[in-house]
Backbone of each chain as ProteinMPNN parsed JSONL, in Angstrom:
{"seq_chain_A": "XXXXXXXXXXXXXXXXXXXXXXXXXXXXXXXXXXXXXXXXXXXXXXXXXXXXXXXXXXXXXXXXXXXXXXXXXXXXXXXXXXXXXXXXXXXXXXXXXXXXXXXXX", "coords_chain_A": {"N_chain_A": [[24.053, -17.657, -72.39], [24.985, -19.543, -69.635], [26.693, -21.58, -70.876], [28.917, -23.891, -70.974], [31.8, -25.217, -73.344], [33.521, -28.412, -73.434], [35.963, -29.031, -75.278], [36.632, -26.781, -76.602], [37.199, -25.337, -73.955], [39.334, -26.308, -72.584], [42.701, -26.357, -71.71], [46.438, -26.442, -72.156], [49.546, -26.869, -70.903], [52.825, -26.454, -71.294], [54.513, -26.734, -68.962], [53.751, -27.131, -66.258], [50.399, -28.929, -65.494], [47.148, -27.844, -66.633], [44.695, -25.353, -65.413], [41.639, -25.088, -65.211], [39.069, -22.333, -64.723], [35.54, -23.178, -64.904], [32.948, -22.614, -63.903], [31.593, -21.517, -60.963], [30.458, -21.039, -57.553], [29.51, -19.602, -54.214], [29.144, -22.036, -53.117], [30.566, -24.004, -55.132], [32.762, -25.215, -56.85], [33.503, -25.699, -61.102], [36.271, -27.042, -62.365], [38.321, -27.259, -65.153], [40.623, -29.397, -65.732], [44.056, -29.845, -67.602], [46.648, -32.371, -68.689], [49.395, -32.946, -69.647], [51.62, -35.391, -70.806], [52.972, -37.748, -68.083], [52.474, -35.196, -66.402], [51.377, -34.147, -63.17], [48.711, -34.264, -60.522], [49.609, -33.019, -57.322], [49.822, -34.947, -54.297], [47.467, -34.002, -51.619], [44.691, -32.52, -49.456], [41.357, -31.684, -48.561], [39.942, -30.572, -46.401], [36.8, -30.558, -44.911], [35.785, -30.463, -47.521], [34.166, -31.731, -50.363], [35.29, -33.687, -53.426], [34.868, -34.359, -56.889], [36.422, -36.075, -59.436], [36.443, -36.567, -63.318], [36.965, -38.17, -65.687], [37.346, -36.981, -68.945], [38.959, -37.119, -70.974], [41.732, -39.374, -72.083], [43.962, -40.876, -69.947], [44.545, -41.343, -66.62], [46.04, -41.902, -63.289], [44.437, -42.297, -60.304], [44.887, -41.263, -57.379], [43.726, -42.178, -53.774], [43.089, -41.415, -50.606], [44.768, -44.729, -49.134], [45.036, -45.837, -51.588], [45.094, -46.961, -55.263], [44.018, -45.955, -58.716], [44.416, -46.855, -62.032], [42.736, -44.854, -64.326], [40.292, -45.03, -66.932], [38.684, -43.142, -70.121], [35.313, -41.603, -69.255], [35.49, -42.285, -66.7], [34.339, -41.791, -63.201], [35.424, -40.549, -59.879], [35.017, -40.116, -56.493], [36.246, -38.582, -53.897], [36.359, -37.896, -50.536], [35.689, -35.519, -48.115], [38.468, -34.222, -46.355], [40.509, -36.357, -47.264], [43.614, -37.631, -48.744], [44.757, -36.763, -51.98], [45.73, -37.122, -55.202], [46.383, -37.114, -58.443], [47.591, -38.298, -61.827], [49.008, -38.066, -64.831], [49.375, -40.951, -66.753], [49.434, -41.765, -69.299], [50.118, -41.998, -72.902], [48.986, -40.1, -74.318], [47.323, -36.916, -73.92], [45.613, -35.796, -71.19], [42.371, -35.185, -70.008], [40.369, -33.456, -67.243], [37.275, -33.146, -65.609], [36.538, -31.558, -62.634], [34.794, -31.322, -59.875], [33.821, -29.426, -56.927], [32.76, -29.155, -53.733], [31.894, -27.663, -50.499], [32.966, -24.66, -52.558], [36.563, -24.104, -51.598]], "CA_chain_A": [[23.69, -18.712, -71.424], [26.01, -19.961, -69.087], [26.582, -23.324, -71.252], [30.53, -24.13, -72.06], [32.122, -26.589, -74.448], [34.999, -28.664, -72.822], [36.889, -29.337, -76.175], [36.701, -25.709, -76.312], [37.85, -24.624, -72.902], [40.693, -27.16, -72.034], [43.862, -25.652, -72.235], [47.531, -27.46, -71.712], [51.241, -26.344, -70.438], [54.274, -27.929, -71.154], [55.508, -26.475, -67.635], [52.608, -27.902, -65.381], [48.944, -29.017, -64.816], [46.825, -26.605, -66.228], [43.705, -25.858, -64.662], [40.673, -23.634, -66.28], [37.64, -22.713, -63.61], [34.352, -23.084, -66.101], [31.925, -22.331, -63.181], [31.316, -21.484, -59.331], [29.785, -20.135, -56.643], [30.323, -19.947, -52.977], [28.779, -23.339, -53.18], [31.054, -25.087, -55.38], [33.432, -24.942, -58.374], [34.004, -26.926, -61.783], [37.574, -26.375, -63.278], [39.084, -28.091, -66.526], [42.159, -29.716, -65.798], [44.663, -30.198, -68.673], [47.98, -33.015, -68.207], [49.854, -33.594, -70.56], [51.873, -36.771, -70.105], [53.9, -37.469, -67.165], [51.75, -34.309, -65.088], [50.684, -34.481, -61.761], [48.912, -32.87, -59.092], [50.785, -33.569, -56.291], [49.207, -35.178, -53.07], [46.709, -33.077, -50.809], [43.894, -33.113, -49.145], [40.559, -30.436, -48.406], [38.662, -30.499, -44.704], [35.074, -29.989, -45.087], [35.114, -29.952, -49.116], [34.223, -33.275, -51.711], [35.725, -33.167, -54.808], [34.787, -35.204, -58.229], [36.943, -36.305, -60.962], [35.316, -37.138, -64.016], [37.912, -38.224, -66.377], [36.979, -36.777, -70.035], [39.632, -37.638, -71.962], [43.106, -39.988, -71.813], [43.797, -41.923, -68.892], [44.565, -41.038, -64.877], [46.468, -42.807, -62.14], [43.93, -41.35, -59.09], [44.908, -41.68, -55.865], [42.834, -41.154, -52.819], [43.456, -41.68, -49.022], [46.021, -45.729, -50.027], [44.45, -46.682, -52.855], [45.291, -45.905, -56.571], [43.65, -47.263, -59.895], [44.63, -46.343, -63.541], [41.412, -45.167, -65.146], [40.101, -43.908, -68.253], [37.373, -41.785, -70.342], [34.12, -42.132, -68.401], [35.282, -42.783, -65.009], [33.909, -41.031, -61.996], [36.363, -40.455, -58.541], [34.668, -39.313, -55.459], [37.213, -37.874, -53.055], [35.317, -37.429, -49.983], [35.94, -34.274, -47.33], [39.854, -34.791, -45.717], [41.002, -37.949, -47.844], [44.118, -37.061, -49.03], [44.499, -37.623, -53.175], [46.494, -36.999, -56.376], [46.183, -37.487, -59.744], [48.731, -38.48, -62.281], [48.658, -38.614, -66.631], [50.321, -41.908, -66.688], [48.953, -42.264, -70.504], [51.372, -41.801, -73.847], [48.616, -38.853, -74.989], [46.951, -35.714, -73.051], [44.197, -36.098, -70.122], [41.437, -33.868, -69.894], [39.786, -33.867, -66.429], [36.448, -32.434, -65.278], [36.695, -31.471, -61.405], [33.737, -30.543, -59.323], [34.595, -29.42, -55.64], [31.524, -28.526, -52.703], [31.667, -26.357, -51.389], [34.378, -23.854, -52.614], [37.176, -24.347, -50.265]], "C_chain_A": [[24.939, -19.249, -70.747], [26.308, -21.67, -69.074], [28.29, -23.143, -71.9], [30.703, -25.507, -72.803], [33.367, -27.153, -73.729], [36.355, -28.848, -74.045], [37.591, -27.833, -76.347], [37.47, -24.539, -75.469], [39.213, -25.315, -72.534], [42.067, -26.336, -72.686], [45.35, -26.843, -71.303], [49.061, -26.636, -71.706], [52.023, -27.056, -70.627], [54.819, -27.672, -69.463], [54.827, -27.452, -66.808], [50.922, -28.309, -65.872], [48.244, -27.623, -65.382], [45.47, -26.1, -66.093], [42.868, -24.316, -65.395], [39.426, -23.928, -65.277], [36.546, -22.608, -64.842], [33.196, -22.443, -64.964], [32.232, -21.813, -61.84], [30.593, -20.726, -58.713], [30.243, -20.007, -55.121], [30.36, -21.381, -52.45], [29.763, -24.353, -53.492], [32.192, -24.691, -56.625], [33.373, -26.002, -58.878], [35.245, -26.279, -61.863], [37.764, -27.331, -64.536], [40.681, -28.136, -66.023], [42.909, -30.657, -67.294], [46.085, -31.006, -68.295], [48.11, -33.489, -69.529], [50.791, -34.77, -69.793], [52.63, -36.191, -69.024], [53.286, -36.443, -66.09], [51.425, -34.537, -64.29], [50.156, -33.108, -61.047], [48.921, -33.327, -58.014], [49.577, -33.877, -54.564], [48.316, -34.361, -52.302], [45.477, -33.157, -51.11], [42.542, -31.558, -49.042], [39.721, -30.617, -47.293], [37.166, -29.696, -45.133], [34.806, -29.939, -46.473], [35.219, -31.152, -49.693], [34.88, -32.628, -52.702], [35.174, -34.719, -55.466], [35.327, -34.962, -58.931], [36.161, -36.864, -62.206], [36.81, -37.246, -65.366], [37.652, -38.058, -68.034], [37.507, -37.495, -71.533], [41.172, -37.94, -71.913], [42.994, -40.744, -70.944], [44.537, -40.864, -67.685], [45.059, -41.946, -63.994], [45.582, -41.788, -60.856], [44.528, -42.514, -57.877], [43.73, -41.175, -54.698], [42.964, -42.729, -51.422], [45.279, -43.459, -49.731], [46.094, -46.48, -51.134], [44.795, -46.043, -54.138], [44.694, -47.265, -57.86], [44.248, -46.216, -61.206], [43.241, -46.212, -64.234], [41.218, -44.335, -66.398], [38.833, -43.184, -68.497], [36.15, -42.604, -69.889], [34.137, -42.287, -66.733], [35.127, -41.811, -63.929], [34.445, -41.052, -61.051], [35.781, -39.52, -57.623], [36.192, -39.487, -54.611], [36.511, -37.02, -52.085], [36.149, -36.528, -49.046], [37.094, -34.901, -46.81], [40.816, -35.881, -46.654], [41.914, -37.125, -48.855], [44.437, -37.754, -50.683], [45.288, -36.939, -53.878], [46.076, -37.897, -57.5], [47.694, -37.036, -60.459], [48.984, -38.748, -63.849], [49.746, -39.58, -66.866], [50.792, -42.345, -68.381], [50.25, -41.838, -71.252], [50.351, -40.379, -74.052], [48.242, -37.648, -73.823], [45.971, -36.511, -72.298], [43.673, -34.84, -69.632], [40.654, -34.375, -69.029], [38.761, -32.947, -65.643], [36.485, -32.609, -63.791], [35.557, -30.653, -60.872], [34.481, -30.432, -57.604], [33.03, -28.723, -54.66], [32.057, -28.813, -51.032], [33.169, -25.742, -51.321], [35.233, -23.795, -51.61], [37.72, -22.757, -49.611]], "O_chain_A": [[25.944, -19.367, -71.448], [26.272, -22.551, -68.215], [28.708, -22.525, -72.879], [29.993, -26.512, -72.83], [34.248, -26.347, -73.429], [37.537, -28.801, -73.704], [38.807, -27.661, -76.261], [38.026, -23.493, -75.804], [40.144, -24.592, -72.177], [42.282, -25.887, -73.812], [45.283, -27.617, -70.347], [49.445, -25.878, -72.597], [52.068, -28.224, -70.239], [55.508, -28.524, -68.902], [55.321, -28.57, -66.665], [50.471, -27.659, -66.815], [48.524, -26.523, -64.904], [44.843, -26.616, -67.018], [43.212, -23.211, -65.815], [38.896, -25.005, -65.004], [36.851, -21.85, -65.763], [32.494, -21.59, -65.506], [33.444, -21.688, -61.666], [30.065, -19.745, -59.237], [31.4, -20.338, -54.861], [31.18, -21.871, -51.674], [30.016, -25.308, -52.757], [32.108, -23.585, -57.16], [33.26, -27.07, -58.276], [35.38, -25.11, -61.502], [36.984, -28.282, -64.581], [41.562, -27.279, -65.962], [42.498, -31.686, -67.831], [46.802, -30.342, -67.546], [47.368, -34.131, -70.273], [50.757, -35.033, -68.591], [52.941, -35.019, -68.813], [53.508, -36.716, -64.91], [50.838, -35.611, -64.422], [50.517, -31.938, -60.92], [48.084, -34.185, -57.735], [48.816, -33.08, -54.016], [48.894, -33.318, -52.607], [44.954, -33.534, -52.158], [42.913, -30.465, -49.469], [38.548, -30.865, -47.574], [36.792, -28.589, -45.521], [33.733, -29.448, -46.825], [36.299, -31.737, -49.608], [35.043, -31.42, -52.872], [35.076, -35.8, -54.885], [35.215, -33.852, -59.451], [35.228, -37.638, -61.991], [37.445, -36.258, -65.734], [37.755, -39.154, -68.586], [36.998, -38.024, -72.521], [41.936, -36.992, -71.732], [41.98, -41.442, -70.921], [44.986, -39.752, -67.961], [44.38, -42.97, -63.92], [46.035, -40.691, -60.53], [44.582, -43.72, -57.637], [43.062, -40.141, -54.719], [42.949, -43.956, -51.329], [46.297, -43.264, -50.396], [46.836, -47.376, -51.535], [44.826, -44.817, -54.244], [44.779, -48.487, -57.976], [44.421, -44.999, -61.14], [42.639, -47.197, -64.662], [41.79, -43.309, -66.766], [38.074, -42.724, -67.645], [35.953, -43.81, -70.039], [33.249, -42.368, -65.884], [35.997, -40.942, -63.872], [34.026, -42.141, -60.661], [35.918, -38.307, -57.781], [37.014, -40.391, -54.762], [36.103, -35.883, -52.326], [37.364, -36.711, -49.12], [37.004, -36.124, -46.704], [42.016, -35.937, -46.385], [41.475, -36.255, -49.607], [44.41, -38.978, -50.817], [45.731, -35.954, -53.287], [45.593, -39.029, -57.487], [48.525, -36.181, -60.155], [49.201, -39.941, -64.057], [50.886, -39.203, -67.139], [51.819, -42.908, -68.761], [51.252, -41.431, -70.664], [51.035, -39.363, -73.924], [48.988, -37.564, -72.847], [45.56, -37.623, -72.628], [44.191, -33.861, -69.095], [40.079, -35.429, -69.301], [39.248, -32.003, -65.021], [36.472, -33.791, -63.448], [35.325, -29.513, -61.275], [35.395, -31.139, -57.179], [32.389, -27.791, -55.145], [32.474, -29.86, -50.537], [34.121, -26.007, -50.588], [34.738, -23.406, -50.552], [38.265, -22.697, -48.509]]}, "seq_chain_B": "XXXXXXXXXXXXXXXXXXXXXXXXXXXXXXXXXXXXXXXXXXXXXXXXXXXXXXXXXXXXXXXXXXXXXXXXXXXXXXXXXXXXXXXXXXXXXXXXXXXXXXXXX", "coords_chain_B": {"N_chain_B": [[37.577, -48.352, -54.169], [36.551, -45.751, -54.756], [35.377, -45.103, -57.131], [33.582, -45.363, -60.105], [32.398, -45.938, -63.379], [30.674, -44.394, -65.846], [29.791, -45.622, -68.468], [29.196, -48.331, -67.447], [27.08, -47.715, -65.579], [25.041, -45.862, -66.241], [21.4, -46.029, -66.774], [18.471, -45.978, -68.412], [14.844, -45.561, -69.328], [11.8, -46.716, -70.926], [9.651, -45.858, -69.61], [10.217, -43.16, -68.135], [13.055, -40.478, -68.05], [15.36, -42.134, -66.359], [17.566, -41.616, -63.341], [20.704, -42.451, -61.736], [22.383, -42.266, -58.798], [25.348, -41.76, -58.256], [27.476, -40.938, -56.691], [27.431, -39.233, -53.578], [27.483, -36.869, -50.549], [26.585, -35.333, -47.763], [27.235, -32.249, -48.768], [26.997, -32.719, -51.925], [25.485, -34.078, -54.828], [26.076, -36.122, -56.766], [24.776, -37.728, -60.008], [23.616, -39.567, -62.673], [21.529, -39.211, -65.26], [19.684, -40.657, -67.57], [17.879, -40.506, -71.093], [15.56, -41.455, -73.201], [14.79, -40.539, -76.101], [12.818, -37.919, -76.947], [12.296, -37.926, -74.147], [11.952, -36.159, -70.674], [13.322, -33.922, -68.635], [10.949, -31.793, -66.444], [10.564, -28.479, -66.091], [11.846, -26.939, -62.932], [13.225, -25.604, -59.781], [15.884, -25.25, -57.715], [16.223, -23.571, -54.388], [19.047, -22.421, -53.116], [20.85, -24.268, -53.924], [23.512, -24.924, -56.188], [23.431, -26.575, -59.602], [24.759, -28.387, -61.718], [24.954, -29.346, -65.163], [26.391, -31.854, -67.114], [26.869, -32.684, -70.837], [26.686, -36.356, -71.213], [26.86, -38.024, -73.569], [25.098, -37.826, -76.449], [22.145, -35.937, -77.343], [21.182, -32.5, -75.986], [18.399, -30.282, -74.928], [19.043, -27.404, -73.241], [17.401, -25.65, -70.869], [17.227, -22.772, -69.1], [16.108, -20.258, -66.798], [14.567, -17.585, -68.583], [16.265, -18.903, -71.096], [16.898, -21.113, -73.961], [19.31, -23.662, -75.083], [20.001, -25.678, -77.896], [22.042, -28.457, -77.075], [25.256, -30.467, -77.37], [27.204, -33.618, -76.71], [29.835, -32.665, -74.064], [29.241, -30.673, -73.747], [28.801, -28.196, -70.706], [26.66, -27.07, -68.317], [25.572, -24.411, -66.166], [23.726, -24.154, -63.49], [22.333, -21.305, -61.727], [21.769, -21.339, -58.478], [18.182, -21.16, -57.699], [17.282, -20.606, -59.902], [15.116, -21.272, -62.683], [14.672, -24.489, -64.439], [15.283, -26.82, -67.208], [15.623, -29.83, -69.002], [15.665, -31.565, -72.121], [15.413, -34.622, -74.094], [15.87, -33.831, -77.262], [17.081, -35.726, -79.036], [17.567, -37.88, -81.9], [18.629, -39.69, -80.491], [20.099, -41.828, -77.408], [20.405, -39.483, -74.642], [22.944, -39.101, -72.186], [23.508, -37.683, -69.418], [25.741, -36.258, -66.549], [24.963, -34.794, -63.427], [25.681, -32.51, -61.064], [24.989, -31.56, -57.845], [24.749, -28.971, -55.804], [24.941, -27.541, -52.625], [23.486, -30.714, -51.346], [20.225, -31.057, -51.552]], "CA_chain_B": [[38.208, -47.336, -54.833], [35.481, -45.181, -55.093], [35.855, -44.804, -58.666], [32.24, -45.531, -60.993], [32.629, -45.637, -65.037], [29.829, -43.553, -66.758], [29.158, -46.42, -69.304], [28.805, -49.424, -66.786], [26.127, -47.328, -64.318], [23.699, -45.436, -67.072], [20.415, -46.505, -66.793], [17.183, -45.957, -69.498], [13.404, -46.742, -69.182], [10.797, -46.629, -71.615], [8.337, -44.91, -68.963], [10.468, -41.777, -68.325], [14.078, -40.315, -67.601], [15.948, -42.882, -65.46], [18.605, -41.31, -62.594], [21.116, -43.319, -60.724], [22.771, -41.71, -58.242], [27.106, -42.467, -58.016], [28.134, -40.599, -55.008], [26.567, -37.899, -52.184], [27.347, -36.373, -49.051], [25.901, -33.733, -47.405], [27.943, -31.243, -49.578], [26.765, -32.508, -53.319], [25.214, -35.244, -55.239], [26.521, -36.519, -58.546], [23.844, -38.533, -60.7], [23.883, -39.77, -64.016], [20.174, -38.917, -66.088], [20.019, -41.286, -68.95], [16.921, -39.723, -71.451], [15.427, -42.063, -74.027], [14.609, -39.58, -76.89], [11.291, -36.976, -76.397], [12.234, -37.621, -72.421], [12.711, -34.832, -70.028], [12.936, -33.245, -66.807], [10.376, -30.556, -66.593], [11.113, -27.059, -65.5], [11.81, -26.718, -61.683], [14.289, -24.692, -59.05], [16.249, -25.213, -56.4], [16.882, -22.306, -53.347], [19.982, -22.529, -52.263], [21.766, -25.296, -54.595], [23.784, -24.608, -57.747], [23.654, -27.23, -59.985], [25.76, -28.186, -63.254], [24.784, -30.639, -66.234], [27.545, -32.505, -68.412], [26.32, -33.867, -71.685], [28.253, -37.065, -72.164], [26.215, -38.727, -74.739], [23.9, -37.337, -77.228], [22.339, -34.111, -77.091], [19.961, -31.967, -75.181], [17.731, -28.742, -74.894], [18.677, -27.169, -71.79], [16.807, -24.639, -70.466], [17.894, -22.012, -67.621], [15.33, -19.035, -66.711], [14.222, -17.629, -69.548], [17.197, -18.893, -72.007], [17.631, -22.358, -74.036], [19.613, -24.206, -76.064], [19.923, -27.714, -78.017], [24.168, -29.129, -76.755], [25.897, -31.733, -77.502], [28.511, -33.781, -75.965], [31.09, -32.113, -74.038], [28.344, -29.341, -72.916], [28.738, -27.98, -69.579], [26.024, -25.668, -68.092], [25.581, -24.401, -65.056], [22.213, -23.447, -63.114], [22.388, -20.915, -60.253], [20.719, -21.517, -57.054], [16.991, -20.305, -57.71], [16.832, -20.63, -61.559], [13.834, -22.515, -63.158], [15.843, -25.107, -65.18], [14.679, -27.762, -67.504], [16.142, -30.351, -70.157], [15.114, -32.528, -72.856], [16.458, -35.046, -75.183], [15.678, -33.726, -78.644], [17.831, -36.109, -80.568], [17.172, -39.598, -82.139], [19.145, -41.277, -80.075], [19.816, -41.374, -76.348], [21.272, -38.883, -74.146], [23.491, -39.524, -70.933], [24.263, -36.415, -68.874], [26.524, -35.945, -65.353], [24.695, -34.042, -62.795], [26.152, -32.163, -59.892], [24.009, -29.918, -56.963], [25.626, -28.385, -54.468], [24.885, -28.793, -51.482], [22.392, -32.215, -52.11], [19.122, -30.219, -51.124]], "C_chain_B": [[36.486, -46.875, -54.811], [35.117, -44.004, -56.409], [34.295, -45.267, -59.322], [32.972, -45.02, -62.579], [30.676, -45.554, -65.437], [28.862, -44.936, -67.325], [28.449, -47.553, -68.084], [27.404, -49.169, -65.902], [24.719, -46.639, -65.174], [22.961, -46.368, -66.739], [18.853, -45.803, -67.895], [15.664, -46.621, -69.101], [13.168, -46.126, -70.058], [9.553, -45.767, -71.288], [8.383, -43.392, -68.946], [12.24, -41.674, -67.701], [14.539, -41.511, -66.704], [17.034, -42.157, -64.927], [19.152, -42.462, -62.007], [21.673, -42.416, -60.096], [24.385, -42.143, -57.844], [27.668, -41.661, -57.163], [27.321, -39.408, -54.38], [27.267, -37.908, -51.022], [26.328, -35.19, -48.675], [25.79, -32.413, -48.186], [27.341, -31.436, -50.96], [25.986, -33.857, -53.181], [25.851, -35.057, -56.612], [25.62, -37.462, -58.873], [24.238, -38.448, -62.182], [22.123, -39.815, -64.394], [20.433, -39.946, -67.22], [18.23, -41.331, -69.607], [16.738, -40.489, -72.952], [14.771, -40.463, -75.292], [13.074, -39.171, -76.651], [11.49, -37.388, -74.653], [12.683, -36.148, -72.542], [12.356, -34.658, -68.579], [12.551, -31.58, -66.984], [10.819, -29.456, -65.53], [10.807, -27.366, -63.366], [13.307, -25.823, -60.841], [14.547, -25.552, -57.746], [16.905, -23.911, -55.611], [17.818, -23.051, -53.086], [21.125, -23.782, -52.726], [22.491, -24.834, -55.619], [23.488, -26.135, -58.283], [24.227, -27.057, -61.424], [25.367, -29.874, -64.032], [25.822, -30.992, -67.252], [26.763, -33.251, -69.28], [27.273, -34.422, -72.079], [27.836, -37.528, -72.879], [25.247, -38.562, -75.204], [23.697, -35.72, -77.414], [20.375, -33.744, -76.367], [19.07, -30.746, -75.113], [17.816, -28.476, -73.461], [18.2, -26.008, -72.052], [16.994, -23.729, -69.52], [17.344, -20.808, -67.703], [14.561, -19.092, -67.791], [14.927, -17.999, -71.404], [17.147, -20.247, -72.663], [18.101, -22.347, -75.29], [20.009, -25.706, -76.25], [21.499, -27.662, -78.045], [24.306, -30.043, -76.869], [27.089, -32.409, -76.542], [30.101, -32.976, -75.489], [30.479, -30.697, -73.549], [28.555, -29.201, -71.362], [27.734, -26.857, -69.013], [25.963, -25.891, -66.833], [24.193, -23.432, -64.435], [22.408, -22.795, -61.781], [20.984, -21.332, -59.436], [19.184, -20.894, -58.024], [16.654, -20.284, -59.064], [16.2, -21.49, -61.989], [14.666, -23.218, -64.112], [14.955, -26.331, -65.516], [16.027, -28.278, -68.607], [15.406, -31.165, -70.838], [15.526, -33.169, -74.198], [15.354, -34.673, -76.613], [15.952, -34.704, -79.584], [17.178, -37.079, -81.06], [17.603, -40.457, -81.745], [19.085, -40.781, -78.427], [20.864, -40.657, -75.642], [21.659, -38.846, -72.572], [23.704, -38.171, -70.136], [24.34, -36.756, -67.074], [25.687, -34.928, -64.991], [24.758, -33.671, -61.319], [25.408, -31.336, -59.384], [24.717, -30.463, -56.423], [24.879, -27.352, -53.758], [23.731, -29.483, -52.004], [20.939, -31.301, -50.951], [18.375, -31.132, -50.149]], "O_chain_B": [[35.499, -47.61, -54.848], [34.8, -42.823, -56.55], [33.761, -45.724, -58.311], [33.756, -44.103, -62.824], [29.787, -46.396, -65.309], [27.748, -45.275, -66.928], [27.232, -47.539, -67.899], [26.699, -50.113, -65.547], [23.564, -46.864, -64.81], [23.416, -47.464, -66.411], [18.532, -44.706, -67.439], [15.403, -47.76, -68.715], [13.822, -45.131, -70.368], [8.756, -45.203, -72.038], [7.545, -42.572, -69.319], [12.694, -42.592, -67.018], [13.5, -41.893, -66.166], [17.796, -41.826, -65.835], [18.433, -43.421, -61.728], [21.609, -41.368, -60.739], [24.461, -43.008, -56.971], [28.822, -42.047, -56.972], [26.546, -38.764, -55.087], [27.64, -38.967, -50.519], [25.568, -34.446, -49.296], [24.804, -31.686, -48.308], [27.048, -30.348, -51.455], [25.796, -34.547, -52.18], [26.038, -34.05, -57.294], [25.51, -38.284, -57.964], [24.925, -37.599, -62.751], [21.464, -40.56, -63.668], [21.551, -39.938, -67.735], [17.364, -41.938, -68.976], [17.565, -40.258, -73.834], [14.366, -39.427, -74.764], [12.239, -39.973, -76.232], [10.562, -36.993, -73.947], [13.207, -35.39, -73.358], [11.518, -35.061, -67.773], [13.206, -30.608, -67.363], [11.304, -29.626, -64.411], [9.833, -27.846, -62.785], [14.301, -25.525, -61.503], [13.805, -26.233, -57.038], [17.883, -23.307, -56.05], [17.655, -24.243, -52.825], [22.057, -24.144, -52.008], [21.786, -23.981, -56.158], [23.297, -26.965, -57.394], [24.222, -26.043, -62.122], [25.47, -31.027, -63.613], [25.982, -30.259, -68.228], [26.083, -34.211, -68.917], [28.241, -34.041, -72.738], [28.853, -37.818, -73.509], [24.258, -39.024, -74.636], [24.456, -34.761, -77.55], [19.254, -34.249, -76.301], [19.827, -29.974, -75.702], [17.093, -28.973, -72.597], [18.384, -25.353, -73.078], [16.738, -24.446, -68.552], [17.83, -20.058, -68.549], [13.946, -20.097, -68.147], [14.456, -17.631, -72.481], [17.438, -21.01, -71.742], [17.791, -21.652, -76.257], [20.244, -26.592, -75.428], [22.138, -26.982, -78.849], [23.43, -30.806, -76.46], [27.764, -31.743, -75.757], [31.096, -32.765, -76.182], [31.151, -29.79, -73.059], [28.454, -30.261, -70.744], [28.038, -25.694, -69.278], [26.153, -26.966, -66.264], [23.806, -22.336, -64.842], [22.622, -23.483, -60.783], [19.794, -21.527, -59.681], [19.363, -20.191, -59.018], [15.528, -19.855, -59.316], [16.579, -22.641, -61.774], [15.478, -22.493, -64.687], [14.165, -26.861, -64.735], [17.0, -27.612, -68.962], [14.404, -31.599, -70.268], [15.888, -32.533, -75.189], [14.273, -35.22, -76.832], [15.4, -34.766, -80.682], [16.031, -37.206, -80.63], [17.441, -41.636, -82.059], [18.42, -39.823, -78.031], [22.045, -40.953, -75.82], [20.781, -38.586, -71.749], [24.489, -37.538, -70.842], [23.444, -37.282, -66.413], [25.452, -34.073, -65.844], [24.119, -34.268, -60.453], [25.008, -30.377, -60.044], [25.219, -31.583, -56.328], [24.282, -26.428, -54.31], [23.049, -29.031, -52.924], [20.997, -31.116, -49.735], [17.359, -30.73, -49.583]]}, "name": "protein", "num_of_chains": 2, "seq": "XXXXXXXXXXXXXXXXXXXXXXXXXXXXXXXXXXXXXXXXXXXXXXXXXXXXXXXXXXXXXXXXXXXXXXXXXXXXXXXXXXXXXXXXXXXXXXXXXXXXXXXXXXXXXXXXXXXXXXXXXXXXXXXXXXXXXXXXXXXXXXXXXXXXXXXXXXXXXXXXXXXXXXXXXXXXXXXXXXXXXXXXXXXXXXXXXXXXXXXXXXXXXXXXXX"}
């Protein structure tokens, strides 16, 4: 069945960010993003595509278009088509972050 | 910020499944299901959408074609376009799940 586990799939780099696709179609992708502290992914933006953060586990500095909040497990980040955004593991432990994107860019 | 936390937005009835809905465009919807125990959402399809279920709290019987199984937190499945797809909370307690279609039909 095409059912994954996120504890499971998350994977982490000491070099960078490290990003695991779990799903897609031409429609859309999830990925698993892994930060350990201090990680980022660096500013930029997507024309014509949403994205959702879904923050699983640790904490997140999101940015999007001039705004930035520190959030933690549970919180939801739309990032609507163009709006340019970054994310940042500001926390002392890891951050595990579920990313949906429509459609595939 | 167009940020939403999981816990603060769930919703529950007594009658049947409760959805809220925490962001849409054209491109997707994201909803939160919150499934008092013996709820469910009976079998149905969408042409031309994918959709993907996160269980964040509890556990569930999903269903996809002819395939299911009972997941727990941290489940990710994913339903192609056109696949008869059902869920239902099995457990004894209640179960929260993240749900993304792409594009919002």
């Amino acid at each position: 069945m095409p059912i994954k586990t996120i504890a499971h799939e998350a994977r982490f780099s000491p070099e960078k960010m490290a990003k695991v696709n779990l799903f897609q179609s031409e429609r859309f992708f999830c990925d698993l993003y892994g930060l350990e502290p201090g990680q980022s992914q660096k500013p930029h933006a997507h024309d014509g595509s949403d994205k959702v953060y879904v923050v699983v586990e640790g904490a997140a500095r999101v940015r999007i278009g001039t705004e930035d909040a520190v959030v933690g497990e549970g919180a939801v980040a739309h990032v609507p088509a163009g709006a340019v955004h970054s994310i940042e593991n500001t926390g002392a432990g890891r951050a595990t972050l579920l990313v949906f994107m429509a459609p595939k860019p």
